[in-house]
Every structure is written in C-alpha cells, then in structure tokens.
VOVEXBA-944124 format. One record per residue: z, x, y of N, C-alpha, C in turn. Coordinates in Angstrom, 1 decimal. Atoms other than C-alpha are relative to their C-alpha. Layout:
% residues N
nzz nxx nyy cazz caxx cayy czz cxx cyy
Z X Y Z X Y Z X Y
...
END
This chain:
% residues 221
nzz nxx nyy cazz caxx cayy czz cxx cyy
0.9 0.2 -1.1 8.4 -20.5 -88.5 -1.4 -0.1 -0.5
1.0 0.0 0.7 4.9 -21.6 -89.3 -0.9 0.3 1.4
0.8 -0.2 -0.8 2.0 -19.9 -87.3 -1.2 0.1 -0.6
1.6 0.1 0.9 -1.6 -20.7 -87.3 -1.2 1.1 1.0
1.3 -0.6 -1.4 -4.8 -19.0 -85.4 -0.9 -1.0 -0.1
0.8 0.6 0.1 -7.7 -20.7 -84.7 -1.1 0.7 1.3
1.0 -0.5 -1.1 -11.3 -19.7 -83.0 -0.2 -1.5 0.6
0.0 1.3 -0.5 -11.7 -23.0 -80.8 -1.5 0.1 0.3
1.2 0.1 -0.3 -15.2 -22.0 -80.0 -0.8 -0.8 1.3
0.3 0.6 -1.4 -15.1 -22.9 -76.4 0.3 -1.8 0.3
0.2 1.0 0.4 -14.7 -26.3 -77.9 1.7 -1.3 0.6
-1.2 0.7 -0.1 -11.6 -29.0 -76.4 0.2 -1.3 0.0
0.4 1.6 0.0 -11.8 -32.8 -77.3 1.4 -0.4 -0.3
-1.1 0.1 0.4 -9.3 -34.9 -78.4 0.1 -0.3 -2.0
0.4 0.0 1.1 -10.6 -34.4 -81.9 0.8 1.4 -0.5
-0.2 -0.9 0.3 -9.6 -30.7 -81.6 1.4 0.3 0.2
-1.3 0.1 -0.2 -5.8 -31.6 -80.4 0.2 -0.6 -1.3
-0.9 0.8 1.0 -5.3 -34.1 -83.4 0.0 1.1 -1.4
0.4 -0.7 1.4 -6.5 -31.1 -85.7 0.9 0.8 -0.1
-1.2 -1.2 -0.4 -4.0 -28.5 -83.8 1.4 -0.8 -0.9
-1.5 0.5 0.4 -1.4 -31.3 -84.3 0.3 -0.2 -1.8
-0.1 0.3 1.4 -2.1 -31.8 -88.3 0.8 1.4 -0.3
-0.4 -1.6 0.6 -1.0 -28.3 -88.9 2.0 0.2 0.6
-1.7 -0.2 -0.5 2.6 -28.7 -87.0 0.5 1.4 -0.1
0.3 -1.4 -0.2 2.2 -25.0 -86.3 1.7 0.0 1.4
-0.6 0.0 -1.4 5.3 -23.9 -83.8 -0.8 0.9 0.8
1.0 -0.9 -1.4 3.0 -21.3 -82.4 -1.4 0.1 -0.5
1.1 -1.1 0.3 -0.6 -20.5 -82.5 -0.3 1.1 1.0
0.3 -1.3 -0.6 -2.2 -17.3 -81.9 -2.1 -0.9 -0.1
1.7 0.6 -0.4 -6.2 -19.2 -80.1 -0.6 1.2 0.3
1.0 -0.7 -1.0 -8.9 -17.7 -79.2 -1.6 -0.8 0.5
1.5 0.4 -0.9 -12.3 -18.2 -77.0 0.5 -2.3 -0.1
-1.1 1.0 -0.8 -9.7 -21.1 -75.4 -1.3 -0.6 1.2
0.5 0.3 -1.0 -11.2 -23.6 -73.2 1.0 0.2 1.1
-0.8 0.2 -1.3 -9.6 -23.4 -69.4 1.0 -1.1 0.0
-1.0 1.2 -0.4 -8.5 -26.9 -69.9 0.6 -0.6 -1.2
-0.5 -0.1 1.3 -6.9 -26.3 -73.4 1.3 -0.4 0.9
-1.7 0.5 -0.5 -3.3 -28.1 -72.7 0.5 -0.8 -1.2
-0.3 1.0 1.6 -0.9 -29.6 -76.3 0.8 -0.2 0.6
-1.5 0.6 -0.3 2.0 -31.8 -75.4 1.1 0.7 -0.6
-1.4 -0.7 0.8 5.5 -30.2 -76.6 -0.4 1.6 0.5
0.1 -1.5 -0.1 3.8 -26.2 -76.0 -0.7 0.2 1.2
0.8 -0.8 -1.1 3.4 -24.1 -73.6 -0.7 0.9 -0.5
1.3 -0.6 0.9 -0.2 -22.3 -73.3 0.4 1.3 0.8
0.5 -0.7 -1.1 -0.3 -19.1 -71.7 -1.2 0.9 -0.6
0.9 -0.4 0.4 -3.9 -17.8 -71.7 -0.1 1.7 0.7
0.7 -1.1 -1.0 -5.8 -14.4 -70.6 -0.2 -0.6 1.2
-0.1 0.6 -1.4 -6.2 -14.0 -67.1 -1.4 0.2 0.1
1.5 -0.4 0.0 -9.9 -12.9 -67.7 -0.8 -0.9 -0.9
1.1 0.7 1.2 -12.6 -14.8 -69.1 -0.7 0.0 -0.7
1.7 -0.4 1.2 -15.4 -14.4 -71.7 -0.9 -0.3 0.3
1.5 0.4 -0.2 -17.5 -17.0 -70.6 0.9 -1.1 1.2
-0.1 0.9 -1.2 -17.7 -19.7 -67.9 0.8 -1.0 -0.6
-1.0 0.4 0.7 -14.6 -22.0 -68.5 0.6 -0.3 -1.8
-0.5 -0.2 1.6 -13.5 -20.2 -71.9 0.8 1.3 0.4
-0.9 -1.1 -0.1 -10.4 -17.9 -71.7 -0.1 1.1 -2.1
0.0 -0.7 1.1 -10.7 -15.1 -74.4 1.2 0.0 -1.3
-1.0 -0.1 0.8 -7.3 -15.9 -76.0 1.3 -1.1 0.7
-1.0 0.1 -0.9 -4.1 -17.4 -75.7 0.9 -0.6 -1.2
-0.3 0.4 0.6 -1.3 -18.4 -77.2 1.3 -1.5 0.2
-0.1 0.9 -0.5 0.4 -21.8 -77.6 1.5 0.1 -0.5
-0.9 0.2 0.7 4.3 -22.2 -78.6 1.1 -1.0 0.3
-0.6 0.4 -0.2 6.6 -24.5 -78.8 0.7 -0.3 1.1
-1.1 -0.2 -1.0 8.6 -25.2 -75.6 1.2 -0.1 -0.4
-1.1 -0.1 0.6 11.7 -25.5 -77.3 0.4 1.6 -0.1
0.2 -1.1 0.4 10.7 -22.1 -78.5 0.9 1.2 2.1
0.0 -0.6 -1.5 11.2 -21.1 -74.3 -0.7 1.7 -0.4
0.2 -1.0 0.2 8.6 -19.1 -74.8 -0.4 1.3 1.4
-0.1 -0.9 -1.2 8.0 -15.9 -72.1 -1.3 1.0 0.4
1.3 -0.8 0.1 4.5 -14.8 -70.9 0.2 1.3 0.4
0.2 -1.3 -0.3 3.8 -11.4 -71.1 -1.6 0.6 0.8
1.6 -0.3 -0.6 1.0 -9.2 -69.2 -0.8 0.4 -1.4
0.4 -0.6 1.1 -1.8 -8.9 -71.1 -0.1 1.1 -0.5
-0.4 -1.0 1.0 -1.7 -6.5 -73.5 -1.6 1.0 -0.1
1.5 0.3 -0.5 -6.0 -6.3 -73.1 -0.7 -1.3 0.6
0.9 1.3 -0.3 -8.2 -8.2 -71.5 -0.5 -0.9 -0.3
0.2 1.3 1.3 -9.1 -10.0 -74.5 1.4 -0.3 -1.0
-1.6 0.1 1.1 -5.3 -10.3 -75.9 0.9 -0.9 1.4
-1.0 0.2 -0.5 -3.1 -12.7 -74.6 1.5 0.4 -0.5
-1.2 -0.7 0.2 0.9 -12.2 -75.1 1.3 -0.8 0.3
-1.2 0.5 -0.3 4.2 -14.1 -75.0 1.0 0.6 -0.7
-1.2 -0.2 0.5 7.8 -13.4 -75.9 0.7 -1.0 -0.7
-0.2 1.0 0.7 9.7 -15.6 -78.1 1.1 0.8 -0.9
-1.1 -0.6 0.7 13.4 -14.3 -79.3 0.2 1.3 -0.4
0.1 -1.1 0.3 12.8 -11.1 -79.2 -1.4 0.7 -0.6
1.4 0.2 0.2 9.2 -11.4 -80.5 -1.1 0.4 0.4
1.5 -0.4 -1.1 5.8 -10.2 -78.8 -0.5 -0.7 -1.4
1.0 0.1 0.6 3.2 -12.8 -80.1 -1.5 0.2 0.6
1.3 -0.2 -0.8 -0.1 -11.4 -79.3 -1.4 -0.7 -0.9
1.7 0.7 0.5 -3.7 -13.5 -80.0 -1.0 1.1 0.2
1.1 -0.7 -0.4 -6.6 -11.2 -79.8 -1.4 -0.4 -0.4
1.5 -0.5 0.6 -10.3 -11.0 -79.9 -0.4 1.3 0.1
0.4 -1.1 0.3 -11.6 -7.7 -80.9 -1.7 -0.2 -0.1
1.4 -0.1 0.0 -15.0 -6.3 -80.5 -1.1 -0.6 -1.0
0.2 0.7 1.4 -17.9 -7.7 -82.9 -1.7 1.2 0.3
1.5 -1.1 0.9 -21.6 -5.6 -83.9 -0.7 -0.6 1.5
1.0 0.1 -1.0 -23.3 -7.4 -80.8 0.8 -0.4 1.1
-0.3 0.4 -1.6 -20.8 -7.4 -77.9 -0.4 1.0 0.9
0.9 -1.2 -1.2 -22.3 -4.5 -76.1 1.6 1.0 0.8
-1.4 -1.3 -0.3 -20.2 -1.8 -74.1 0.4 -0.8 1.9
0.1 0.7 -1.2 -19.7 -4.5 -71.0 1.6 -0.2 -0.1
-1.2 0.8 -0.1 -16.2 -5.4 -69.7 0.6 -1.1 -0.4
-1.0 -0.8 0.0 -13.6 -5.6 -71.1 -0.2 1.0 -1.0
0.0 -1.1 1.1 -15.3 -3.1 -73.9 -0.4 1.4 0.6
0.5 -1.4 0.4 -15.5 0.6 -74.2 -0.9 0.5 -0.9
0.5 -1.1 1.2 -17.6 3.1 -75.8 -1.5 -0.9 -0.3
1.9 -0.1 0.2 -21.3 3.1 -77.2 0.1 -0.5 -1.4
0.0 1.1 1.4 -20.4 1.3 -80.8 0.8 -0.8 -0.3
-1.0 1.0 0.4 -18.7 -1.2 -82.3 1.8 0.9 -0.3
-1.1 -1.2 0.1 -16.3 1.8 -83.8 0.8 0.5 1.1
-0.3 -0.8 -1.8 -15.7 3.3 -80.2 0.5 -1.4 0.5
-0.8 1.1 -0.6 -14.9 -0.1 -78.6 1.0 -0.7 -0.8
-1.4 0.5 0.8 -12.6 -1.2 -81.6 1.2 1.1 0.3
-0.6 -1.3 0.3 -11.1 1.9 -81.3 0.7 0.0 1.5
-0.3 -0.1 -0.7 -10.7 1.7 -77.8 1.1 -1.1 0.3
-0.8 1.7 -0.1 -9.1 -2.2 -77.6 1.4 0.1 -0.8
-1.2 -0.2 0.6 -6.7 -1.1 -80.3 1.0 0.8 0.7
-0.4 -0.9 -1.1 -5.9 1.9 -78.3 1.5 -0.6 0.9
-1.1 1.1 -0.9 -4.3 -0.6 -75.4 1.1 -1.0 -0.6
-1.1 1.1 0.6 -2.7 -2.7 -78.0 1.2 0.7 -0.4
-1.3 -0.5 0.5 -0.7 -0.5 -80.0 0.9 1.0 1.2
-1.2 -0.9 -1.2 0.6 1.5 -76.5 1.0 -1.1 0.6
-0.9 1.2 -0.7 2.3 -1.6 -75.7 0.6 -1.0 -0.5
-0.6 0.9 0.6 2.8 -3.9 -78.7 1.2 0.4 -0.6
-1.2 -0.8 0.9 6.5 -3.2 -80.1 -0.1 0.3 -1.1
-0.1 -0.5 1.6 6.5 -1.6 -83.4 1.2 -0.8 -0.9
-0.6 0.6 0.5 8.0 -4.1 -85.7 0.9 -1.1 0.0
-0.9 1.0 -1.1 8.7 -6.5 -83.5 -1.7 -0.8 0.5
1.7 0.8 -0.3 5.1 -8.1 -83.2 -0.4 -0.8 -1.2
1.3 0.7 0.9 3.0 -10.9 -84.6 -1.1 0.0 0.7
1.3 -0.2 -0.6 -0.3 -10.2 -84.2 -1.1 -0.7 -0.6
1.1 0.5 0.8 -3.5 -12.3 -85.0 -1.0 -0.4 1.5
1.2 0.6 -1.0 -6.4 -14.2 -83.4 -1.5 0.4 -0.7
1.9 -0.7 0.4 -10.5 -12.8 -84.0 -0.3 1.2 0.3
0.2 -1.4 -0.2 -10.4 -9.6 -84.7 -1.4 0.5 -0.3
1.8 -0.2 0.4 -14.8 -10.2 -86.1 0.4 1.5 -0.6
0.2 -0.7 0.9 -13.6 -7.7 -88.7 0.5 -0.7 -1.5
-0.3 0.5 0.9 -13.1 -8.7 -92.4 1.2 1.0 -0.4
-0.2 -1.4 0.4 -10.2 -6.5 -93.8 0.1 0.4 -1.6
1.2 0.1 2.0 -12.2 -6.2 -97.8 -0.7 -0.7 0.0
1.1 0.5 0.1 -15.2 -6.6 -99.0 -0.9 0.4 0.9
0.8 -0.2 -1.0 -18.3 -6.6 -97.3 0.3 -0.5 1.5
-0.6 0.4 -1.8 -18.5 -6.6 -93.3 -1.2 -0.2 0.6
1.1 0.5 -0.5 -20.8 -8.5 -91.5 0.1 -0.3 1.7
-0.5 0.1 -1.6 -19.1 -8.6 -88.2 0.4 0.9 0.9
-0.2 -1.6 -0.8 -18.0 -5.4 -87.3 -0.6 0.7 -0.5
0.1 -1.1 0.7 -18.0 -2.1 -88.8 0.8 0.2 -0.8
-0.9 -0.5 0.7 -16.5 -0.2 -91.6 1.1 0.7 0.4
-0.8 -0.6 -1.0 -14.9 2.0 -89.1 1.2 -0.4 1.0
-0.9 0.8 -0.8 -13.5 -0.5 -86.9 1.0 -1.0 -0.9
-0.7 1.0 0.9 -12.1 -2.0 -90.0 1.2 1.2 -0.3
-0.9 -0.6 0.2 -10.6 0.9 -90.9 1.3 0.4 1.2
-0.7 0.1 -1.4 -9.2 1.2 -87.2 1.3 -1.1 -0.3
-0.9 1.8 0.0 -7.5 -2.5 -87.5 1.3 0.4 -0.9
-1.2 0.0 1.4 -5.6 -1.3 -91.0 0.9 0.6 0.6
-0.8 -1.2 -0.9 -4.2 1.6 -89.0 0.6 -0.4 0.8
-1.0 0.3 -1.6 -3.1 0.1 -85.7 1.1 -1.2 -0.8
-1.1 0.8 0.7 -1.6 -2.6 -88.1 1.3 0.5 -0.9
-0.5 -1.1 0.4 0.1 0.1 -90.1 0.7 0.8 0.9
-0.9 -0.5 -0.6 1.5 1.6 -87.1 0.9 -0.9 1.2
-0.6 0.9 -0.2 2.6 -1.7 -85.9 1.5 -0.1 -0.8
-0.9 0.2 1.4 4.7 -1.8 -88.8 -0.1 -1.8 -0.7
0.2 1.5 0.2 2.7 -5.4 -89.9 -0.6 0.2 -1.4
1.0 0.8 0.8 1.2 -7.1 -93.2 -0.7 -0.7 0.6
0.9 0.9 -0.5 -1.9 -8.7 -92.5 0.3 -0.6 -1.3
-0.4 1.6 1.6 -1.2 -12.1 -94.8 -1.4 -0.4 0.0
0.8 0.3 0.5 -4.7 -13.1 -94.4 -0.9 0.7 -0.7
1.2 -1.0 1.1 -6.4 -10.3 -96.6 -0.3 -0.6 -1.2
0.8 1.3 1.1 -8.7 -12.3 -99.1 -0.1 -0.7 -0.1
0.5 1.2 -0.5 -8.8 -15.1 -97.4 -1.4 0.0 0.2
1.3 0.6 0.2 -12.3 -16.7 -97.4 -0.6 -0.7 1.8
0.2 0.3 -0.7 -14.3 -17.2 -94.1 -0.7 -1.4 0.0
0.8 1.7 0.9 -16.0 -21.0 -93.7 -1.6 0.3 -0.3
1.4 -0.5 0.4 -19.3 -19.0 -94.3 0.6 0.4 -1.3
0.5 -0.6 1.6 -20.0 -18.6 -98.0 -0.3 1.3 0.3
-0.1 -1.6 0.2 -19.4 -14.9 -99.1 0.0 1.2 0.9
-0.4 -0.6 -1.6 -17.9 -13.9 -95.8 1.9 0.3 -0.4
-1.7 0.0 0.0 -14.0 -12.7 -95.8 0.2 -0.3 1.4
-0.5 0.5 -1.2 -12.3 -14.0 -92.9 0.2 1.0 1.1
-0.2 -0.8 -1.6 -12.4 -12.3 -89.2 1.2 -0.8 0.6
-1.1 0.3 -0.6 -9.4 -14.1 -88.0 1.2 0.0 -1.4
-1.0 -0.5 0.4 -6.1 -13.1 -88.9 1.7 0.1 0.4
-1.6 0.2 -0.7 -2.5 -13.1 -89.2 1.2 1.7 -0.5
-0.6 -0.8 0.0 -0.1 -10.3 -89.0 1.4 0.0 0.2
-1.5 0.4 -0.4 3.6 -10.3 -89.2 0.8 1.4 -0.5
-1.1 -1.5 0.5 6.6 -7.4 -89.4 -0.1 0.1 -1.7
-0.4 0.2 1.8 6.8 -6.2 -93.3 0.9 -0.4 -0.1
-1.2 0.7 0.3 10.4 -7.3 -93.0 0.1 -1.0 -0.2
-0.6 1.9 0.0 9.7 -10.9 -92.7 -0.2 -0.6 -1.5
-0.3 1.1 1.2 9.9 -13.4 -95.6 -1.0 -0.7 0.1
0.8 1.1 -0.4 6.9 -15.2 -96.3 0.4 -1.3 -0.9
-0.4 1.0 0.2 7.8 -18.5 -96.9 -0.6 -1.0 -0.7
0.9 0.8 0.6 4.6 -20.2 -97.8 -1.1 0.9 0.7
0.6 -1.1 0.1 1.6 -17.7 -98.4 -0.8 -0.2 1.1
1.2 0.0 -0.8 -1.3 -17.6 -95.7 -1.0 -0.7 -0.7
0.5 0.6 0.9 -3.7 -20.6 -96.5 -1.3 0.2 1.4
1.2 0.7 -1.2 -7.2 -21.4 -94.7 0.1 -1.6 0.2
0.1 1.7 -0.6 -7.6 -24.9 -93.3 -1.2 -0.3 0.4
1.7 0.3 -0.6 -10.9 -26.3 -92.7 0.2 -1.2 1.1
0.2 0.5 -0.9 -10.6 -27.8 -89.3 -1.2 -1.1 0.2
1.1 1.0 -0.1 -12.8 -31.2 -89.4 0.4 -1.2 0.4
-0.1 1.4 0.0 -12.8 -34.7 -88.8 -1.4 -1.3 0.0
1.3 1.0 0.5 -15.0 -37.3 -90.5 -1.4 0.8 -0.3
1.2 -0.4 0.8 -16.9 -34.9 -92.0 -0.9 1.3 0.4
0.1 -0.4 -0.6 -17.2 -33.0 -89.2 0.2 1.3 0.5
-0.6 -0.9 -0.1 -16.7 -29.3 -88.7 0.4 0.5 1.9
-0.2 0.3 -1.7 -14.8 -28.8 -85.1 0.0 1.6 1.1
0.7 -1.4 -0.4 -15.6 -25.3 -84.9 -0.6 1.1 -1.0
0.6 -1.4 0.8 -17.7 -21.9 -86.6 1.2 0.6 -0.4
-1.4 -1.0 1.0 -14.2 -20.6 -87.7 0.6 -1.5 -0.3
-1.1 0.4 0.8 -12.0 -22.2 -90.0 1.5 0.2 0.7
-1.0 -0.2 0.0 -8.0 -22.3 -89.4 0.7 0.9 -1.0
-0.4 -0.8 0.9 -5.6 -19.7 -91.1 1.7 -0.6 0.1
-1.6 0.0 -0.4 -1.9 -20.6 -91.2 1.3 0.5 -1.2
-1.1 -0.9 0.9 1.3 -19.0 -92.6 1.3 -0.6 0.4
-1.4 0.4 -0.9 5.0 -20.2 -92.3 1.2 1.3 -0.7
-1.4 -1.3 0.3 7.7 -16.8 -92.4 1.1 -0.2 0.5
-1.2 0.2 -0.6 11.2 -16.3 -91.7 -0.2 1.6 0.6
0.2 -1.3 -1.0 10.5 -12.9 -89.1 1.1 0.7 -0.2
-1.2 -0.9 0.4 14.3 -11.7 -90.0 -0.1 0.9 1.2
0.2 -0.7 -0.8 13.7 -9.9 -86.5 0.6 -0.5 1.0
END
C-alpha cells in the first residue's frame, strides 16, 4: 500500500490534482483541505469543522476500491476512515502561534499538544492505526514549529500507539528545517519502499509551503 500526506495549504487547482495523481498514493493522509478538494477513483472524507473560511483542517482521501468507512472525528483537527480493519487518521496538531482558541486547549503549545493527543490516543486503536498529516512538530533536531515538549508528547502517543514514525530525518522544503508532516504506521508492518519527500511543483512552480512525504508498506494487520 503506498500512502502519502500532504499540507495543501488551502490551495485546489488542477495543478494540485495532477501532483496528487503523480504519486499514485492509494490513500493520503491531507491537511488544511480545501472544501472543494474532490480526486476521481477516492473517496474524501474531511473534518466536520473548519480552520478557515472554505479550508477543512484535514481529511483523508482513499481509494474507492479500498471501500473505505468514515469514522467520527477523532479531534476537531483529525479526520478518520476505516479501511480493512485499519483506522487512517490525518491530523493537524497545534504549532507555537495557534493560540488557546477552538479546537485548542491549554495556555502553550506543550498544554494544547498535550491536550489534542490526549483525544487521539483515547480512541485511535493501538496497533491498528496509520497516523500522519501536520503535526508543526519536527521529531530531531532543532524545532522551529512547536516545542520540545510537544515533541516529546508526539514520540509518546506514537509509542503507545504501537507506531514507527517513517518520516524521522526527513528534510522539510525549508533549508535546515526537519519535516512537520509525517507518517506513522504499526511496527509490525513491512516497509516496502522507505519514506521519501516529494517536492510538489509544476513548471518550476512550488504548489504549496510543505513538500509531499510518501511511503509504500505491507501493514500485515
């Protein structure tokens, strides 16, 4: 199975479908989704809440073949489908300047990561989840997007997920940045072809502030 993420950056042309389709991803895990985000062959299902004025915080897209099975969100900023047994959840997680406004908790970045994870791991299956999307934490190296705290948070809920994050050391498309979006999959699975970045462009063109991540595993789940 090959899954990608991608921050769309509110962004939906038909520049940003032929980019989705180069990658021949059976699922991605989106985020900050336009409203009128639609790929021929997959079904989308997004958050039911929004971030901004038509941009859904997340969502994920999978194959219809796949028959895939919306789930409730998991948070406000996390969408959620089913998929063979599966829970794939997208998320965005808090970043150093989202403030303590709905859907976030708490009075720091630390405290609202802390809190978002909170909801996730009470509900994501333990070893039985892929999890990714924009978590605006790096996990090594310097952190320019979150906190140290909230990074250490992430390792942990991923850890009692029972997940590898595949993109650790991956490179953000900012020079001397580690990547804030991320892929997570059961330790059991097989990775097949390692977690690569993808630079999302055309003609020269960069089609959003994030890069693409993608990974193809056998989940054995």
């Amino acid at each position: 199975m090959r899954i990608g993420t991608w921050n769309l950056e509110g962004r939906w042309t038909p520049a940003q479908v032929r980019a989705l389709g180069r990658q021949d991803c059976d699922i991605w895990l989106l985020t900050e989704v336009p409203t009128a985000a639609t790929l021929d062959g997959y079904a989308m299902h997004t958050t039911a809440g929004s971030m901004a004025p038509g941009r859904r915080w997340a969502a994920v897209a999978a194959r219809e073949e796949l028959d895939p099975c919306p789930l409730p969100d998991p948070h406000p900023a996390s969408a959620a489908v089913a998929v063979g047994g599966v829970t794939f959840c997208s998320s965005v997680l808090p970043w150093r300047t989202s403030g303590g406004d709905h859907p976030w908790r708490g009075s720091s970045t630390a405290e609202r990561t802390a809190y978002a994870l909170g909801d996730l791991t009470s509900v994501l299956p333990v070893d039985r989840t892929v999890w990714g999307g924009d978590w605006n934490h790096a996990v090594e190296g310097p952190e320019h997007a979150g906190s140290r705290a909230g990074r250490e948070a992430i390792l942990d809920a991923a850890t009692g997920l029972g997940l590898t994050i595949l993109t650790t050391g991956l490179a953000h498309r900012l020079d001397g940045h580690g990547t804030i979006d991320h892929l997570a999959v059961p330790s059991r699975a097989r990775v097949v072809h390692p977690a690569e970045r993808v630079s999302m462009e055309e003609d020269g063109r960069h089609l959003s502030d994030h890069d693409a991540y993608v990974v193809e595993v056998a989940l054995g789940v």
